[in-house]
N, C-alpha and C positions, 0 to 999 in steps of 0.2 A: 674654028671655034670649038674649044675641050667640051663636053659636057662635064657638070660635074656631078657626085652625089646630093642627093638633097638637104642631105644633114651638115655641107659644109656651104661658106659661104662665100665672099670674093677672094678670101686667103687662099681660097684653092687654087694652085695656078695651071693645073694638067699636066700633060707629060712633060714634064721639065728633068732636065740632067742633074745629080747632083753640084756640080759645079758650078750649074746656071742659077740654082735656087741659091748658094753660096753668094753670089755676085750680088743678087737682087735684094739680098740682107742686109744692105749699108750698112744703118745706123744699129746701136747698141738698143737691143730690144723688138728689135723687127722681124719677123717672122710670116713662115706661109706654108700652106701643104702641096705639096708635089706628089704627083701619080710613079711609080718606078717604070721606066722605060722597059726594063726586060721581066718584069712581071703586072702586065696591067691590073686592075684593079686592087693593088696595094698602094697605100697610100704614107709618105711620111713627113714626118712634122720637120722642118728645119728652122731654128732659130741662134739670133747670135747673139751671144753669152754679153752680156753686161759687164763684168769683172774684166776676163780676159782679150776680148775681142776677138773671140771665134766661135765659129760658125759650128755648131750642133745638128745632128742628124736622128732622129729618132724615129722608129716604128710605130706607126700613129693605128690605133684600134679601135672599131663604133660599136656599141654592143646595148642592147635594153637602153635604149636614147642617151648611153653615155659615152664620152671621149676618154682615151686612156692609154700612157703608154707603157704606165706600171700597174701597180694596185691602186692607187687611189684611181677617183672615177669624176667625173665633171661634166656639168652639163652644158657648157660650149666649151669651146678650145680656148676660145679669148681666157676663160678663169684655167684653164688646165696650165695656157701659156704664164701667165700671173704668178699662180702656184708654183711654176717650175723655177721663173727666173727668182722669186723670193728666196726658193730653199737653195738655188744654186749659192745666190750670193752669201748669203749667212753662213754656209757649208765653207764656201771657197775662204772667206776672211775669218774667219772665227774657227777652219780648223781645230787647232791645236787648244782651243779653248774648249769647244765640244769633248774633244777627248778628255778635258783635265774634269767635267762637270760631270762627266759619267762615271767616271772613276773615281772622283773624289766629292762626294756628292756633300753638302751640307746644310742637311736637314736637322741635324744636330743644333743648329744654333738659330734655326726659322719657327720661334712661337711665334705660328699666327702668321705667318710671314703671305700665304696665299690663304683664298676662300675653300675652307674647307678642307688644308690640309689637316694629313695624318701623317703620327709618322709609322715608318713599317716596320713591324714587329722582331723585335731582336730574335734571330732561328732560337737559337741556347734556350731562351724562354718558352718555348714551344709546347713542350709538354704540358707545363704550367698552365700556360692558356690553352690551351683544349681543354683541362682539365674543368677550365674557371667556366666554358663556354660551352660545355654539354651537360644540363643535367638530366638526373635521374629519368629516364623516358618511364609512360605509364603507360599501360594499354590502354585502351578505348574501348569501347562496343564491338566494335567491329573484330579486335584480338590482334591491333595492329598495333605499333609503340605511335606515339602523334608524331613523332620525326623521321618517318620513314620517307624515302626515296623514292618516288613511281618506277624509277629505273629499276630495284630492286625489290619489290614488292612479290615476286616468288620465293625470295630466298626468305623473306621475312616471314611470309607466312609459314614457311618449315624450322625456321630459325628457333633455338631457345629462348626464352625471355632474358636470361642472365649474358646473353649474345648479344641481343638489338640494339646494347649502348653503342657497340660499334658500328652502327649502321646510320648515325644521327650524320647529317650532311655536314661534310668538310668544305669550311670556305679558303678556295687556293684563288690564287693570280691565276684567272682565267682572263685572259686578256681581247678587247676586239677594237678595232681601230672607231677614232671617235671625234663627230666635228662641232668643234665649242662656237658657241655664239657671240662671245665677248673673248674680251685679254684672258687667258688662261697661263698659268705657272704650273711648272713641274711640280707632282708632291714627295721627289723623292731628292732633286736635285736645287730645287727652287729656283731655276731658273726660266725663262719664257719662252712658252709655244708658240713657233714661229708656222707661217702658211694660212691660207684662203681655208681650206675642208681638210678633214682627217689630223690634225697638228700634233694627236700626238693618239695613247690608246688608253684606255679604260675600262679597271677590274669590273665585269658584270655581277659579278659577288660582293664587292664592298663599294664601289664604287672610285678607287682610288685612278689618278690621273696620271700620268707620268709618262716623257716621250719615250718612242719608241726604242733611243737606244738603253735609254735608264730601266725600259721593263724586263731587259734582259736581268739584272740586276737586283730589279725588285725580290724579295724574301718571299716565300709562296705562300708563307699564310701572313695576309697582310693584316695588320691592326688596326681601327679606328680608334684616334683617344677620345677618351670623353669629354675632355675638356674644349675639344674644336666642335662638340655638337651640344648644341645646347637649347636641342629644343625636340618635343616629340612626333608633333606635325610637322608635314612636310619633307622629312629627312629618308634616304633612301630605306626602303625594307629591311633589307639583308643587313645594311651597313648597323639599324636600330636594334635588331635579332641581334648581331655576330656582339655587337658594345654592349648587349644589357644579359650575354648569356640564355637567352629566352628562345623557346620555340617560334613562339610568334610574338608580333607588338604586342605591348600591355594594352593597349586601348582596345584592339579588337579581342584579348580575353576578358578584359574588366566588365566592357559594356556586352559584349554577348554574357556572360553570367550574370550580370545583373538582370536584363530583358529578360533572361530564360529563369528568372527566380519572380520574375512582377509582373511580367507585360507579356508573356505570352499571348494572353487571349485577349490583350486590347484591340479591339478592331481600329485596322487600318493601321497599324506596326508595321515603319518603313515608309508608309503613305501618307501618314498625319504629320503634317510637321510642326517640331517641339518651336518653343519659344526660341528665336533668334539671339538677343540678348542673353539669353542663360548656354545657350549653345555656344557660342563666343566665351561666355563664362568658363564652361566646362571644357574648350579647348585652352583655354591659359593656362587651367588648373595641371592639364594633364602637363603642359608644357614645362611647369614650375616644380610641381610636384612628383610627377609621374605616379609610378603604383600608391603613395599615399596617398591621391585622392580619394577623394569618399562620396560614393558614386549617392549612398540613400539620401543624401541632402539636395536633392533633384528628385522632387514627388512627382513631375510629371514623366512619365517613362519613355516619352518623343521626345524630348531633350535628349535622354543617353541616345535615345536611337539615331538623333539628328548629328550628335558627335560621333559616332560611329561610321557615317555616311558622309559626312564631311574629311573626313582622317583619311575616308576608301580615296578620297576624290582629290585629294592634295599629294597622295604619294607625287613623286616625281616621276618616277616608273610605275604600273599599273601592277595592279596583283596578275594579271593576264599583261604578260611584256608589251611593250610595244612593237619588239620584233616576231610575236607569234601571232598578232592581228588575224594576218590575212588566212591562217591557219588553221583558226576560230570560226574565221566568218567565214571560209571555203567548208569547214565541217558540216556549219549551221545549213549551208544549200545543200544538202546532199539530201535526200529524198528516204532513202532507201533507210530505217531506224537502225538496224545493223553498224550501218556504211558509218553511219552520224557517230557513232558510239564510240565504232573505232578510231576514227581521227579524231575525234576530241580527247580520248585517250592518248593518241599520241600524241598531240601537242602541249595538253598536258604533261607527258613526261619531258618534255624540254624545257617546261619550268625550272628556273633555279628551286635549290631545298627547299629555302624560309618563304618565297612566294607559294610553293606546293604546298607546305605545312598548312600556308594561311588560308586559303584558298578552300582545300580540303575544310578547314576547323569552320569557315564561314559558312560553306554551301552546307555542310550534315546538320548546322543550328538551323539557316533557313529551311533546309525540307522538315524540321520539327516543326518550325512554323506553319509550313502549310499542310501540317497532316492535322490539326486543328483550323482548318479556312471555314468551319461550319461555325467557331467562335468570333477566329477576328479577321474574318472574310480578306485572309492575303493565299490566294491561291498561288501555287508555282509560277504559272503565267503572271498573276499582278507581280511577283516579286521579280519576274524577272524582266518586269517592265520598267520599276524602281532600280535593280541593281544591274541591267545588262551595258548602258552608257558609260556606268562608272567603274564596274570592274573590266569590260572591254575599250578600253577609252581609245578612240580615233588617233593612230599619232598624228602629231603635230606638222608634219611637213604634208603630211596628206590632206588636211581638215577643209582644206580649198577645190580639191577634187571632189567633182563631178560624183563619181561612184558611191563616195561614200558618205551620200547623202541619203541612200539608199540603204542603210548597214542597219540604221536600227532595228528592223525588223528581226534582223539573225545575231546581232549583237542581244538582244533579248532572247532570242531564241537560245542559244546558246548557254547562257544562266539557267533560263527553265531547263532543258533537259538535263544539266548538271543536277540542278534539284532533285528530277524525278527519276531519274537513272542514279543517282546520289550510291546506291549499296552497289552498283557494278564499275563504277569508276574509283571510288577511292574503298 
């Protein structure tokens, strides 16, 4: 009797020969793992190919509870096996079809064709749009332009002013691989994301989808049209920045200048909450109208504040990514004030640009707010009791774990010292 690993389960079959695990594959689809007779404890997956009726041989690998014999990762073998035989088959019949869809891609003729296609920015036009998509930076308080870089924020502080336009963040095809939850289409070839996880990869910058061999091909500065987004909530950060030419959302500049012209010193800013119904209001408005809204037709100043906090909490992506989480809230446990500074600084600079922008332009309004808390009693702590849930928001695959039930305390934590440490981080 083999023992086997605990993370595999009767598939395992032990030391078995290549040839014996070959036999034991009859039927189309059947599969098991075998130990290597002259290297014990390696393990490989054999399975027999659906299409052609042969037998496959692969190096099977377990690593942070996941299975894997390439890049993607899976959490039993049963969906890695799934995944595999899917892409084989699509791969093995459709060949020659794959090759003509990546090379002859036609997005040219797909209005509307997928959710939330774009199409990618003709290069030739390039200059053009950058042009249309940076303006003028201004300094701040601080003698910093608001488009600055964390990554670069030495050079900026020595930098010339008639210098720092070049320093406003460039959004390229930075690509990372990505798993859609429903039917997903390419937005560069329009055809469909085949596979169980990972199906295809996705710009962290604008958000555009497209499979892995179409992103070779993608343009690097990719475009969102205006005309596939048509609405202000809800819609990715960057992708709303990069399409409205703006530093940051209009909604987080309108309603933080509004607040900071009315309601500074309303007690409980952030904590009163406005009227629902006008809040609902003041989100269509933005939606319809965007910056023509007109924020003074809302006498009560918890409304703007309530669509301000409502806008944080519908991003799709968090102003604090979802993959810099654990980052965040490893900083917030650190004891040591120093220690805290420094990794919230550095995970901070792994913010994309237009998240860093916002982020920044939010947290220097909030510590105004709390340097008047003797008026409207939101000290850095209460505020970063209201904003630490929402600007660190739990991802979603995590939200059922145990742990991170536990978060809020440094998910709070986190905003506050942002707050009051405000002049040494940005």
């Amino acid at each position: 009797m083999h023992s086997r690993p605990h993370f595999y389960g009767p598939e395992c079959h032990g030391l078995v020969s290549r040839i014996e695990g070959g036999a034991l594959c009859r039927e189309d689809g059947d599969y098991l793992i075998r130990e290597s007779q002259n290297d014990r404890g390696r393990f490989t997956l054999v399975m027999r190919y659906i299409v052609l009726g042969v037998v496959k041989n692969f190096k099977l690998y377990y690593e942070d509870g996941k299975h894997f014999v390439g890049e993607k990762r899976f959490d039993s073998v049963y969906d890695l096996v799934e995944d595999g035989l899917i892409t084989m088959f699509v791969e093995s019949k459709a060949q020659d079809y794959i090759e003509r869809m990546v090379h002859e891609p036609v997005y040219n003729s797909l209005t509307g064709y997928a959710p939330g296609f774009r199409y990618p920015a003709n290069p030739a036009h390039e200059p053009a749009l950058r042009k249309k998509c940076e303006p003028e930076p201004s300094p701040d308080s601080q003698g910093a332009t608001s488009g600055d870089d964390p990554r670069k924020l030495e050079r900026v502080q020595s930098a010339p002013l008639k210098d720092k336009r070049l320093l406003f963040p460039k959004y390229n095809f930075l690509q990372q691989s990505h798993t859609y939850r429903g039917l997903q289409w390419c937005e560069y070839c329009g055809n469909f994301m085949w596979g169980i996880i990972q199906q295809g990869v996705q710009c962290i910058d604008c958000g555009l989808n497209v499979h892995k061999q179409c992103s070779k091909l993608v343009p690097n500065d990719c475009q969102p049209a205006l005309k596939h987004v048509q609405h202000v909530f809800g819609v990715d950060l960057t992708t709303l920045v990069k399409l409205h030419g703006t530093q940051r959302p209009i909604v987080v500049d309108m309603c933080i200048s509004e607040i900071e012209k009315r309601g500074m010193d309303s007690e409980g800013i952030y904590r009163v909450s406005g009227s629902h119904d006008e809040i609902i209001e003041l989100k269509a408005a933005f939606d319809q109208l965007g910056s023509e809204v007109n924020l003074t037709a809302y006498e009560d100043v918890n409304t703007i504040a309530g669509a301000l906090k409502l806008y944080l909490r519908e991003l799709p992506v968090p102003i604090l990514p979802y993959r810099l989480y654990s980052r965040f809230i490893n900083a917030a446990k650190i004891s040591h004030e120093d220690g805290k500074l420094d990794a919230v600084r550095m995970a901070l600079s792994a913010t994309p640009g237009a998240h860093f922008e916002t982020i920044k332009y939010l947290i220097q309004h909030l510590g105004r707010v709390s340097d008047i808390s003797g008026e409207n009693q939101m000290t850095s702590h209460n505020l970063g009791i209201v904003f630490g849930p929402t600007l660190l928001r739990t991802p979603e695959k995590d939200a059922n774990q145990r742990y991170n039930y536990n978060d809020t305390q440094f998910q709070q934590g986190v905003i506050e010292s942002m707050i009051e440490y405000r002049h040494h981080l940005f």
